[in-house]
Structures are given as C-alpha cells and as structure tokens.
C-alpha positions as CSV (number, residue, x, y, z in Angstrom):
1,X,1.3,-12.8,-22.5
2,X,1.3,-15.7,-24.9
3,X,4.8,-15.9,-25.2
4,X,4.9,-16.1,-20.9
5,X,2.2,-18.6,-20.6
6,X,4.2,-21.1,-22.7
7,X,7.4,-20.8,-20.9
8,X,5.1,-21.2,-17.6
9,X,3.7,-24.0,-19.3
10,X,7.1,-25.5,-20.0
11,X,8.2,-25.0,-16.8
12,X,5.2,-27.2,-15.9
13,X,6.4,-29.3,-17.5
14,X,10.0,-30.2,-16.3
15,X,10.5,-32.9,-14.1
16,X,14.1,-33.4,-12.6
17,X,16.0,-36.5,-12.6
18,X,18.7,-36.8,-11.1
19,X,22.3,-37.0,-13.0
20,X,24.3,-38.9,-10.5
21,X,24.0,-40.8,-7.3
22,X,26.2,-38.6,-5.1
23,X,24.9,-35.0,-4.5
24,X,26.6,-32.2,-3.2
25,X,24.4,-29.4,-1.0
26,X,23.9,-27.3,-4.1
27,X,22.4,-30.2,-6.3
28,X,20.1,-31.2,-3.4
29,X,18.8,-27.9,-3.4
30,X,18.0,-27.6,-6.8
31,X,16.2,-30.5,-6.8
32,X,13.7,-29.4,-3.8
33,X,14.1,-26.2,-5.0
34,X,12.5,-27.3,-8.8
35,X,10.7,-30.2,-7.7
36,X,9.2,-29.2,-4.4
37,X,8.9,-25.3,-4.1
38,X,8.7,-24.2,-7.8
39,X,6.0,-26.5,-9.3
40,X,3.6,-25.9,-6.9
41,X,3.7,-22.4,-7.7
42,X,4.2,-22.5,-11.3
43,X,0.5,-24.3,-10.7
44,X,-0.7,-21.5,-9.0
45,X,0.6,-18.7,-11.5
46,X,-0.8,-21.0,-14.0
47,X,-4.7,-20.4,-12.5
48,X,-3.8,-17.0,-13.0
49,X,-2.6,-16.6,-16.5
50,X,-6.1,-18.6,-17.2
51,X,-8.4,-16.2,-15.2
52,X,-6.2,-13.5,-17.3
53,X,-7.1,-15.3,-20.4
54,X,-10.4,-15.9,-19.7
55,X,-11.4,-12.4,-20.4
56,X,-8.4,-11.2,-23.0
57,X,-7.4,-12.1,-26.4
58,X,-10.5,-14.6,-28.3
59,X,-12.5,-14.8,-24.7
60,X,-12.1,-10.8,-24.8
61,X,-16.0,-8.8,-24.3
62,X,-15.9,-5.7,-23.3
63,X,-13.5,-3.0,-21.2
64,X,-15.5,-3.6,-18.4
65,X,-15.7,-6.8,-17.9
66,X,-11.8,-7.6,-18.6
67,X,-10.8,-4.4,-16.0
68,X,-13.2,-6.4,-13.3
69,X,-11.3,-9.6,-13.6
70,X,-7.9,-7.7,-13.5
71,X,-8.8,-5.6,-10.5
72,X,-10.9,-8.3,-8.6
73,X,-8.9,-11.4,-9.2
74,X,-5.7,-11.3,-11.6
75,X,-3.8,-8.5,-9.6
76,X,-4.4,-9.4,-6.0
77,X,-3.8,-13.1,-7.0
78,X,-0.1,-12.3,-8.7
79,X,0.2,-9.7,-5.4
80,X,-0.1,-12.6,-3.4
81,X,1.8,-15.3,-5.5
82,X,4.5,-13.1,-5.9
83,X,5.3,-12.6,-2.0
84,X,5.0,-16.8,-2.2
85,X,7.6,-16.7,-4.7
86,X,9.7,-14.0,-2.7
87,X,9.3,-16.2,0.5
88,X,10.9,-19.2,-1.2
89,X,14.4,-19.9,1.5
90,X,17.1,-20.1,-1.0
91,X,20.7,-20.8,0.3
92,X,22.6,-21.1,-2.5
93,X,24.2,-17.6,-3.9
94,X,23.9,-19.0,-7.8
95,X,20.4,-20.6,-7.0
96,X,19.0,-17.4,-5.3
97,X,21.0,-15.0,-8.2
98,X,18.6,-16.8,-10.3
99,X,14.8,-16.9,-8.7
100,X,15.7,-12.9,-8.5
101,X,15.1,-12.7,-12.2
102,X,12.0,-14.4,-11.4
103,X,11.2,-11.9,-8.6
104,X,12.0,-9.2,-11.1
105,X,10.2,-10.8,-14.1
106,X,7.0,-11.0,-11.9
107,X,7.4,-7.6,-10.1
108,X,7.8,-6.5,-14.6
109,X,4.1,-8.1,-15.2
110,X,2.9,-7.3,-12.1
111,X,3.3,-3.5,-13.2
112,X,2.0,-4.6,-16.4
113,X,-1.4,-5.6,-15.2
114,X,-2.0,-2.9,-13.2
115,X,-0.8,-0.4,-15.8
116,X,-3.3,-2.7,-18.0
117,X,-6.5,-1.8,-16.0
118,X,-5.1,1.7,-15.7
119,X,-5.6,2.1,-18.9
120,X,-8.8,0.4,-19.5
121,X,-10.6,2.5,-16.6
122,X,-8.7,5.6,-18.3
123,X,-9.5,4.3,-21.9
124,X,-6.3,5.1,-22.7
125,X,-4.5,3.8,-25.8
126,X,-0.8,5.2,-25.1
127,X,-1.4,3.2,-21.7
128,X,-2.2,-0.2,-22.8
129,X,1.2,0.1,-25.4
130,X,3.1,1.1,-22.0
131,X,1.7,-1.9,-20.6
132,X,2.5,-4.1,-23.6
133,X,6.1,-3.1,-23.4
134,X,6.6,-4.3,-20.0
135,X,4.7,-7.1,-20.7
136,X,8.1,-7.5,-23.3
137,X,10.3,-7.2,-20.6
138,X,8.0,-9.5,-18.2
139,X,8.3,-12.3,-20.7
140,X,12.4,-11.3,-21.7
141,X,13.0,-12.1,-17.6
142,X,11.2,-15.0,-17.6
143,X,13.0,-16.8,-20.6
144,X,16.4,-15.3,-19.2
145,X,15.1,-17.1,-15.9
146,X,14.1,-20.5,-17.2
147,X,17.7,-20.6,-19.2
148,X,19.4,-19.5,-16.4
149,X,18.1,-22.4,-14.2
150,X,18.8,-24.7,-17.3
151,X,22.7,-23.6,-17.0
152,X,22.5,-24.4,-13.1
153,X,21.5,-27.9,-14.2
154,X,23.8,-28.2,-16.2
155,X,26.3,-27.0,-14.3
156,X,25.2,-29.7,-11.5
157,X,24.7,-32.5,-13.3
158,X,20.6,-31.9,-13.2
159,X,19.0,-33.2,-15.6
160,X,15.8,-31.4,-16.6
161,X,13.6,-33.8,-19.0
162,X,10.2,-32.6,-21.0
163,X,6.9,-34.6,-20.2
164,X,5.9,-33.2,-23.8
C-alpha cells in the first residue's frame, strides 16, 4: 500500500504544461483529462489511502478497530470513487485504453480491501497474504498506468513537470 500511496502522491503532484501552442483534439484532452478530471480525484483517493493508514501499519491497534474503518469508511469510499473514476467521458481510444488500467488497478485494491477485512473478521492469516498479493497487482496496475499516461505525453508533446 506504500508503494501505491507514493505513486498517488506523485500523481498529485504533476501539473501539465503545455508543449506547444497549437493543440490537436487529442492533446486538449489530455490536458482536461490530467488537469481537470484526474486531480480532483487523485485528492479524493488520497483521503482514502489516509483513513486506510490511519488504522494500518505504525497507527495499527487492534483487528477490530482497523476491520471498522475498512468496512465503515475505506471500502464504501473506494466503491464510490471508483464509479467516479469509471464515469470520467473519455474520447480518445489511446486516452481511454489507458484510464482502464486504472479502472482495473482500483477494481485489484478494491478486492484487496475487502478480502483484507475478510480476513480480519475470519482471523485468517492465509487471507490477509491473498490480500497482500493483490495489493501487488493493485500497485503493478497503477505504475503501469502512471507510465502509460507518461508515454501519451510524450507522445503529444505534454509535458508533465514535478512540483517536488
């Protein structure tokens, strides 16, 4: 979950500029799509990785407590974020090709979570490794997604520049 919350974070991060004055329909919608649909959202999953972390990891208590917060707040919250994500209008075939691997990546931790308080209410070990694996895969999607949308701005003349 680490590994996700610092590509999230990165993705935070980027602010687009763009490479030329001209812009073709493609280009244009990258830009809204980064600048004006995705960062709002990466926000929002942001609130959620730190409700997540608020009971895991060093701010971990007790099974109880941490299966609350995933049942209560974390898995309704990525249930809704993720049909916000799904909702984004994409026209582009490339530009859509690509928010799918974030549609998958999320659907991935999505499964994780709830396999997650599956396992604490079952206090089952075998479970929680079950759930880290797909975390794996979660956070394997999401870097494939962030370089994938690093090779569209490439490809279109997008720059994406670092605030860090």
């Amino acid at each position: 979950m680490k590994k996700l919350i610092i590509l999230i974070s990165t993705m935070l991060l980027f602010n687009v500029l763009m490479g030329c004055s001209k812009t073709d329909p493609v280009t244009e919608e990258l830009l809204s799509y980064i600048n004006e649909q995705m960062v709002p959202l990466f926000t929002e999953e942001q609130e959620l990785v730190n409700t997540y972390e608020s009971v895991t990891g060093a701010n971990f208590t007790d099974d109880e407590t941490t299966y609350n917060v995933l049942v209560d707040k974390v898995i309704p919250g990525y249930n809704e974020f993720t049909g916000k994500v799904e909702s984004v209008k994409i026209e582009s075939k490339e530009l859509r090709e690509v928010h799918n691997i974030y549609i998958d990546g999320l659907n991935r931790q999505n499964s994780a979570l709830t396999t997650i308080a599956y396992a604490l209410e079952e206090q089952d070990i075998k479970t929680i490794t079950e759930a880290n694996e797909k975390l794996s895969e979660a956070r394997k999607m999401m870097r494939e997604y962030q370089d994938k949308v690093k090779e569209l701005a490439e490809k279109y003349k997008v720059k994406l520049k670092s605030n860090s």
